[in-house]
N, C-alpha and C positions, 0 to 999 in steps of 0.2 A: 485592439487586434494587431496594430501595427506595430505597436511595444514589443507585444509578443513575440512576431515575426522576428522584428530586429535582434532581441536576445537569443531567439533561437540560434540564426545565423552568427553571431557574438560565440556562441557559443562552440557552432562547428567550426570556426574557425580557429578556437584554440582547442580545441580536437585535433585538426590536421595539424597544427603546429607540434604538438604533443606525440602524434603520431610521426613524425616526419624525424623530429630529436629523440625517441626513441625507438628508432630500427632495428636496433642491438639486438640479434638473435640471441635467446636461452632455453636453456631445459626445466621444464617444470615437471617435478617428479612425484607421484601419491600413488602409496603402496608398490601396485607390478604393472605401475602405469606411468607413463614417461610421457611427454609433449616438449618439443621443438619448437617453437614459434618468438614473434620479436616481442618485445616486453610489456609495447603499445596493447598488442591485441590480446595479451594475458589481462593485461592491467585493467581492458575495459570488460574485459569476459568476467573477471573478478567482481568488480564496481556491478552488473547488469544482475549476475549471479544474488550479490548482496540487497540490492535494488526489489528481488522478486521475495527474496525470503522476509525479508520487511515488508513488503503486501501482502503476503501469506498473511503473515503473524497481524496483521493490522487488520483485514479479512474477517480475522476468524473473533476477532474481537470487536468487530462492528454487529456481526451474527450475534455475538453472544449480549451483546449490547440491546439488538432488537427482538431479541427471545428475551427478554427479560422487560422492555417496555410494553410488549405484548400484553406479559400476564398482570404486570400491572396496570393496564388500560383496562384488561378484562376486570379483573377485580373492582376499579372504578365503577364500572358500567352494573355489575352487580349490586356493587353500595348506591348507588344511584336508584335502580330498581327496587333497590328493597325500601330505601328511603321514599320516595317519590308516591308510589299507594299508599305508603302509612300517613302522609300529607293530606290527600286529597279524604281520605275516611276520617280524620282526625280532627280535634277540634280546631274552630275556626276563631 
């Protein structure tokens, strides 16, 4: 846990550094839409932006992951069923 901590903090600290060297106001322009802001807080709005559409996408294939262990669990339990009486009536 203390690992952790420590990396965290490792890590905002070269955050602020990053942030600090680059202050440098610019214009980010898309379509009839224009932003002003320093390059820092582009940079990490980009990086958070990218960040969530990677758990989206990773999400929807976890979902699709577990609808499909599903039907194959059920199917299991079927063969199982249908096995399992014809055992017990069957010869010995």
């Amino acid at each position: 846990m203390q690992f952790f901590l420590l990396i965290a903090a490792l890590i905002a600290v070269f955050a602020v550094i990053f942030a600090l060297q680059n202050a440098v106001p610019i214009t980010v322009s898309f379509l009839f839409w224009q932003v002003e802001s320093s390059l820092a807080l582009i940079l990490i709005v980009a990086f958070i932006a990218g960040v969530i559409t990677s758990l989206l996408f990773n999400i929807l294939s976890i979902i699709k992951r577990a609808r499909a262990t599903n039907i194959q669990e059920k199917k299991l339990t079927e063969t199982k069923n249908e096995i399992v009486p014809d055992q017990e009536h069957g010869e010995k």
